[in-house]
C-alpha positions in Angstrom: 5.9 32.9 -30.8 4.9 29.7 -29.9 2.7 28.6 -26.7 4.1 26.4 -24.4 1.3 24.2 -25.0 1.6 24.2 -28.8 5.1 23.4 -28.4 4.5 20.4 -26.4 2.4 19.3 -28.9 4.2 19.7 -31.9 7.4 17.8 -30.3 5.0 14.5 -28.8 3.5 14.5 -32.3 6.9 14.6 -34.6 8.2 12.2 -31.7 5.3 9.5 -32.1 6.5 9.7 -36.2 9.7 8.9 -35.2 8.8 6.3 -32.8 7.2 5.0 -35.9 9.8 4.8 -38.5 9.4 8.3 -40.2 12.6 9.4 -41.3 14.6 11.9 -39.1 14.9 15.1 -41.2 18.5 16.7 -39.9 22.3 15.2 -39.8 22.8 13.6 -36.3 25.4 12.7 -34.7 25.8 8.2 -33.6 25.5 9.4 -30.5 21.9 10.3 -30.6 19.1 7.7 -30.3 16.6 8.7 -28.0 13.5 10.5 -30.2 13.4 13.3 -27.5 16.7 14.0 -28.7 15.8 14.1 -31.9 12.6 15.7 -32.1 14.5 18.1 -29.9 17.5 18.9 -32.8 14.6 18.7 -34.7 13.0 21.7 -33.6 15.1 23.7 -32.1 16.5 24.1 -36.0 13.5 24.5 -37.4 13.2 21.6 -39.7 9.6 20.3 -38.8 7.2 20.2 -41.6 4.6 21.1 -38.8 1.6 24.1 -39.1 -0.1 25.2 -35.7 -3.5 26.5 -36.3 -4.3 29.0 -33.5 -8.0 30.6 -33.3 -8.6 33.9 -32.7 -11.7 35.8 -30.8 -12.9 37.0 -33.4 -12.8 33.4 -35.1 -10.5 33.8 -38.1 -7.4 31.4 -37.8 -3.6 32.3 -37.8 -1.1 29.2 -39.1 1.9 29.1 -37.6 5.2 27.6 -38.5 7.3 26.0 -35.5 9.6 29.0 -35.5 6.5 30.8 -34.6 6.3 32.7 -37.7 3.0 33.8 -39.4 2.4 31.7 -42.6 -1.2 32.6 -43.6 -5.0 33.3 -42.1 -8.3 32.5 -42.5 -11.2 34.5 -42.0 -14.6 33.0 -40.2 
């Protein structure tokens, strides 16, 4: 699961790539133009090609998707 914090972060960066033309990467309907929106759709079906690095205590990193699903480590 994702922090609060990292999930503010992933969605301002994927909106600052749409703000500056990267494609949008699900089927939207005319109706939506505003990149919260987006990023929003975006996210919320999984669809970002986003990693979260969270370090641990013990200093080994975790990698996150944006589903908040474990997808490797690192040791120190």
């Amino acid at each position: 699961m994702l922090t609060r914090f990292e999930k503010a972060r992933i969605m301002s960066a994927r909106a600052l790539q749409i703000a500056q033309g990267a494609p949008v990467l699900v089927k939207l309907s005319d109706a939506v133009k505003r990149v919260d929106e987006i990023v929003k759709a975006e996210f919320e079906k999984g669809a970002l090609p986003l990693t979260v690095v969270r370090e641990m205590p013990d200093g080994s990193k975790v990698f996150l998707d944006v589903k908040g699903e474990e997808v490797g480590k690192a040791e120190k």
